[in-house]
Phi, psi and omega in degrees: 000325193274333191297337179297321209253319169292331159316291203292002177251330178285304210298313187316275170305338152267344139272333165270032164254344236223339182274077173269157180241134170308162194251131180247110179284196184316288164315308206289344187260318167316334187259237237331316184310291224277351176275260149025277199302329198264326178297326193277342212267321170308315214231009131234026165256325135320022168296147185266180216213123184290116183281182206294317194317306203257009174261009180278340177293289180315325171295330179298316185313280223264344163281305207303299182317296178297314193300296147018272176294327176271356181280298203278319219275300157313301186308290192309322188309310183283286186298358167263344159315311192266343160323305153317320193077333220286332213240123160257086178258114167220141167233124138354074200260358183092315220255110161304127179271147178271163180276175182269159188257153180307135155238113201307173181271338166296267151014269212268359156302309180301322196274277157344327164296283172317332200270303162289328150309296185309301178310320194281287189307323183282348187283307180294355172241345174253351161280312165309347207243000175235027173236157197326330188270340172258008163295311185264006152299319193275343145339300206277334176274001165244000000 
């Protein structure tokens, strides 16, 4: 092992005798510099233009998005309106809704318990599954 390592210290040291690298000064970092500035000064004078497909995609884009917004925007509106009281705003569907069926407060303690078991244990296989041990258990399933 160690005749390996000696090798591998000679081979070293006769490539970097066999390696000069030039000493780079004052020019070489100005012409890098003045390269820099001519690729940024080429590429914003060259912007490009949105072919007709995609500004038509993008005009679609930017309708959808404001209808979006004024959809969420009206919905909040209307519920802080009927939260608030200040405003008598209702609307009227015709439809009766059905109601959700009663659940005990034991129902859903229970559920709730089991519910926090399940999250707590997956959290605990996706945290554990990103750690050294569990790359090499899941290493071992493929």
């Amino acid at each position: 092992m160690n005749r390996n390592q000696d090798i591998e210290a000679n081979l070293e040291r006769s490539l970097g005798k066999q390696i000069a690298a030039p000493q780079l000064g004052r020019d070489f970092n100005e012409a890098v510099w003045a390269r820099i500035a001519k690729e940024d000064a080429l590429a914003g004078a060259g912007q490009t233009t949105l072919s007709p497909r995609a500004l038509t995609a993008s005009r679609w884009l930017a309708a959808s998005n404001a209808i979006g917004v004024t959809v969420a925007l009206a919905i909040a509106g209307y519920f802080a309106a009927r939260e608030l009281g200040s405003a008598g705003v209702s609307i009227d569907m015709g439809v009766s809704l059905p109601t959700l069926p009663e659940i005990s407060a034991t129902t859903m303690l229970g559920w709730m318990t089991q519910l926090g078991y399940v999250l707590g244990a997956g959290a605990l296989v996706f945290g554990l599954g990103r750690t050294s041990i569990g790359r090499r258990i899941r290493a071992g399933f493929d």
